[in-house]
ZASETI-170182 format. One record per residue (C-alpha): residue number from 1; residue in three letters; x negated, y, z negated. Coordinates in steps of 0.5 Angstrom, whole numbers, padded with zeros to 4 digits. Each point is the difference from the previous one (the first is absolute). Layout:
NUM;ALA;X;Y;Z $
...
***
This chain:
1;UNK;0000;0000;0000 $
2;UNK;-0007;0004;-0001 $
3;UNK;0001;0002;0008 $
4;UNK;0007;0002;0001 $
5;UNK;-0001;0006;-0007 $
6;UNK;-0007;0001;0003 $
7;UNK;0004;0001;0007 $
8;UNK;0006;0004;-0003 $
9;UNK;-0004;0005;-0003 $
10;UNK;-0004;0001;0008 $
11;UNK;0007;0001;0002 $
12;UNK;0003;0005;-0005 $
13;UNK;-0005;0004;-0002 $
14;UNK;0003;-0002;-0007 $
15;UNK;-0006;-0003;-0005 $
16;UNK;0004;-0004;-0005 $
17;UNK;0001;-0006;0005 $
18;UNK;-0008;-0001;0000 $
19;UNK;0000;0002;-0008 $
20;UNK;0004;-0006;-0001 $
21;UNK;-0004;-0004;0004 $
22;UNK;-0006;0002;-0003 $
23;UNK;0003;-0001;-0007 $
24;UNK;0003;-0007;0002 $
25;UNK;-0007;-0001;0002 $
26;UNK;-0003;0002;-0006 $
27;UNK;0004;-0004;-0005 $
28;UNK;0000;-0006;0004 $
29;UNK;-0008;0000;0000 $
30;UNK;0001;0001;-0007 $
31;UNK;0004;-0006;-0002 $
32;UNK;0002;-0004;0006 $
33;UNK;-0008;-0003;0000 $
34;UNK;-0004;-0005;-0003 $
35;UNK;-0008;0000;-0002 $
36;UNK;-0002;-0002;0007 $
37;UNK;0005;0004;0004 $
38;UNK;0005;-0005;0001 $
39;UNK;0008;0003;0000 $
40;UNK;0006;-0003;-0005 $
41;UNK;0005;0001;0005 $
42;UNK;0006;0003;-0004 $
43;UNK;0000;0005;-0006 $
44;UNK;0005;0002;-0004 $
45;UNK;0000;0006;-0004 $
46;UNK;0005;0002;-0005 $
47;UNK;0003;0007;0000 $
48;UNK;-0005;0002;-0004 $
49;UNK;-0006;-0001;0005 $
50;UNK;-0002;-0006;-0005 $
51;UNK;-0002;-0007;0004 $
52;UNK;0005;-0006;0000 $
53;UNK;-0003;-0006;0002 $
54;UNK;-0004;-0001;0006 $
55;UNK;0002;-0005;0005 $
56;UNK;-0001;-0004;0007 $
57;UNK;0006;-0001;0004 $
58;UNK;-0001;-0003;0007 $
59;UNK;-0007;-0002;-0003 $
60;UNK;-0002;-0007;-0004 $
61;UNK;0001;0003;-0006 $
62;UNK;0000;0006;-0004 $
63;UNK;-0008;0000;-0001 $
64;UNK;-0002;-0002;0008 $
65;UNK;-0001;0004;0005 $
66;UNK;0005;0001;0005 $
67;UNK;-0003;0000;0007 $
68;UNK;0004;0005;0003 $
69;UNK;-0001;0004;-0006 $
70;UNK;-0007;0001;0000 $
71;UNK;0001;0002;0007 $
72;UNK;0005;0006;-0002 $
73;UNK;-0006;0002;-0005 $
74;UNK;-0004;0001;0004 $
75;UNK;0004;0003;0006 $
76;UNK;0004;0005;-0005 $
77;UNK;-0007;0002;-0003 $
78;UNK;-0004;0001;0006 $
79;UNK;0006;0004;0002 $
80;UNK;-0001;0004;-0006 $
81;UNK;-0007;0003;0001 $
82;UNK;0002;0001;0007 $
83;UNK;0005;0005;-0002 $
84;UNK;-0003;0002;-0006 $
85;UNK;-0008;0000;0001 $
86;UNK;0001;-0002;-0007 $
87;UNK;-0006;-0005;-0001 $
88;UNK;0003;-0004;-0006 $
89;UNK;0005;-0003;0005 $
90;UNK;-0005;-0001;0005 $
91;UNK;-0005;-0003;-0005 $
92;UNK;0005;-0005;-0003 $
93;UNK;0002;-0002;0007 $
94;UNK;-0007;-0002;0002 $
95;UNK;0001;-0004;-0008 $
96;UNK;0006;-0003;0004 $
97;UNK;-0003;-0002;0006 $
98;UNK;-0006;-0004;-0002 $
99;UNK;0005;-0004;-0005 $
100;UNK;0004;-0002;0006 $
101;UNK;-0007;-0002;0004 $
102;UNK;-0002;-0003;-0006 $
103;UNK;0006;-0004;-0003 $
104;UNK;0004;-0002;0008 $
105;UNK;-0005;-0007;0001 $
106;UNK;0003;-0001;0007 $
107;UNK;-0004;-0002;0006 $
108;UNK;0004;0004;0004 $
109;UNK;0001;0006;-0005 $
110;UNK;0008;-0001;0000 $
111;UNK;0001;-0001;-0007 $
112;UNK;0006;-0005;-0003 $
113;UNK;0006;0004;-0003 $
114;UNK;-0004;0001;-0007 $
115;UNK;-0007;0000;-0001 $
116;UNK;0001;-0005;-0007 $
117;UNK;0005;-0005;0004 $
118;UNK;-0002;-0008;0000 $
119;UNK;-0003;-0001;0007 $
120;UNK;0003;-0005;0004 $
121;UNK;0002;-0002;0007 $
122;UNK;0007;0002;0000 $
123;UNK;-0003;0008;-0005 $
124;UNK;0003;0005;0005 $
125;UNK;-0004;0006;0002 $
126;UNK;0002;0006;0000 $
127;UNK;-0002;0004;0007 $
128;UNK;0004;0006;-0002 $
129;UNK;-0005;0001;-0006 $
130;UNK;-0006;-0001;0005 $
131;UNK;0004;0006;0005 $
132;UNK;0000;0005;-0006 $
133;UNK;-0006;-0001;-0003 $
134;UNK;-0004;0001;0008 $
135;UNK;0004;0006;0001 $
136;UNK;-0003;0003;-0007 $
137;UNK;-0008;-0004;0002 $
138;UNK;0000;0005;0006 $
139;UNK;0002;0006;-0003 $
140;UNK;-0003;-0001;-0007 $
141;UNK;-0007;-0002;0005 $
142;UNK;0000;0008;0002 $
143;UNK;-0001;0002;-0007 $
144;UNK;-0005;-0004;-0002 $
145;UNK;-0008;0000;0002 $
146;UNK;0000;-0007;-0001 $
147;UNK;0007;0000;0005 $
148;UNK;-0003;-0006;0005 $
149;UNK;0002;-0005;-0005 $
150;UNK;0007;0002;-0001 $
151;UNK;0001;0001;0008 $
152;UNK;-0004;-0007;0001 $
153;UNK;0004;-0003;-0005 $
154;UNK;0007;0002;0003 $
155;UNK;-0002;-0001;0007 $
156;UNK;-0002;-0007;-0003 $
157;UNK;0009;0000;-0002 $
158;UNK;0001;0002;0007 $
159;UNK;-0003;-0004;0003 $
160;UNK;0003;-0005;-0004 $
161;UNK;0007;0003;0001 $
162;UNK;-0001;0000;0008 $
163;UNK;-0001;-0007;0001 $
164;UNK;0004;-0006;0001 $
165;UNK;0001;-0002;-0008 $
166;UNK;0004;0007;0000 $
167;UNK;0002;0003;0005 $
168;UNK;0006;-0002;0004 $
169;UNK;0002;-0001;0007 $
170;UNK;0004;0004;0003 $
171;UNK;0007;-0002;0000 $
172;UNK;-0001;-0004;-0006 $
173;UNK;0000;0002;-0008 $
174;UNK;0006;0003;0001 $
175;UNK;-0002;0006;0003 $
176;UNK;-0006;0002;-0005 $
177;UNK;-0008;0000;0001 $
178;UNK;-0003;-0004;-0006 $
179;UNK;0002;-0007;-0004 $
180;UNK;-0001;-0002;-0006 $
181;UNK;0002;0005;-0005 $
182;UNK;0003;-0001;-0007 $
183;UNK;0005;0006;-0003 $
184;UNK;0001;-0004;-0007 $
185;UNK;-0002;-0007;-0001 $
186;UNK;0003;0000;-0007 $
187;UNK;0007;0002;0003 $
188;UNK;0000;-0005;0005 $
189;UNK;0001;0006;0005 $
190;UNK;-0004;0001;0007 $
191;UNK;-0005;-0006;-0001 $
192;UNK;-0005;-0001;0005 $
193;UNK;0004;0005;0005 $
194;UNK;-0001;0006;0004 $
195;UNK;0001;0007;-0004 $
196;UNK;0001;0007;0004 $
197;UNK;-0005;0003;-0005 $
198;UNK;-0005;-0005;0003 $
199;UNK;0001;0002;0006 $
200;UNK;-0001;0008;-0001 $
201;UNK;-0007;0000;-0004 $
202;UNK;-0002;-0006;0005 $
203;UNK;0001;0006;0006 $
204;UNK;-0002;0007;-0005 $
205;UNK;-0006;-0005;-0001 $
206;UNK;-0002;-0002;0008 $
207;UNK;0002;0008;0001 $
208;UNK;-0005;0002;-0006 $
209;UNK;-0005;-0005;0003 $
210;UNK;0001;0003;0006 $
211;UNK;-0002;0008;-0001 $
212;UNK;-0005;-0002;-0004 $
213;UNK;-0004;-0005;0005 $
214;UNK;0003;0005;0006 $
215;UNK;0003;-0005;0003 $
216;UNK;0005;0002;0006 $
217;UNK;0007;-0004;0001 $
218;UNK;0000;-0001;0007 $
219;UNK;-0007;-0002;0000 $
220;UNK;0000;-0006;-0004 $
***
């Protein structure tokens, strides 16, 4: 939601929709994150600000680390410094970031639903975690000195998205680009299944990839 309040302040001149994504954002850093930057994926806060408990609910189990999850901490982050040019956003994005390069164990860099699932041949991936986070990588490469390792680890994710494990035929899939997504395995809903949200990071992240490399649609 980050974006859109970040985009309604451009569109309005009015700033309290960037003051609230700032304020969400700063709140979220504060309670949302454990030690090593890994996300809950609700908080409930009594009227008073005070926290409820802390919990996961599409992921494992309140204390995992939801996949998707991980990728919209890195994503809304990113987005924060881009806006803000606060470096605290931008620091705690890079701590996100190379928790996900360090905890996603897959050969292909597309992780399972959650980070703490048991593995087995039948663990659902979650290509649409993979999307956001790519999109977040190339972004968050520009920012950074040691950018090449994020843009190379998100072309890896790409890569990955573009061949036949994941990407569609045309006319299959019910009309969508990605397979084998996972909306929320606990609730038994949209288990290993396209997802629209896969489908726009997967195309924000070739479109990212692509200004940044130079690369012109017509000549690939």
């Amino acid at each position: 939601n980050l974006d859109l309040l970040f985009y309604a302040s451009r569109q309005t001149g009015d700033p309290k929709y960037k003051n609230i994504a700032i304020t969400h954002a700063n709140t979220t850093l504060k309670n949302h994150f454990r030690p090593d930057a890994s996300s809950y994926h609700l908080v409930s806060y009594n009227n008073d600000g005070t926290v409820e408990p802390k919990q996961t609910h599409q992921g494992k189990n309140d204390d995992s680390s939801w996949a998707r999850g991980q990728a919209w901490a890195v994503y809304g982050y990113t987005a924060c410094y881009r806006e803000t040019q606060d470096t605290t956003f931008l620091n705690f994005a890079v701590k996100v970031a190379d928790m996900i390069m360090n905890r996603v164990k897959t050969d292909d860099a597309i992780p399972y639903w959650d980070y703490d699932a048991p593995v087995t041949e039948e663990t659902p991936r979650d290509a649409s975690a993979a999307s956001v986070t790519a999109s977040a990588l190339i972004e968050l490469s520009t920012m950074v000195p040691d950018g090449k390792k994020y843009l190379d680890y998100a072309e890896k994710i790409l890569k990955s998205l573009s061949g036949d494990a994941y990407l569609a035929k045309v006319g299959e899939n019910q009309g969508f680009i990605l397979m084998h997504s996972t909306g929320s395995l606990p609730n038994g809903s949209e288990i290993d299944t396209p997802l629209n949200y896969a489908d726009y990071y997967y195309l924000e992240a070739l479109k990212r990839f692509m200004d940044l490399k130079g690369i012109s649609y017509k000549n690939l």
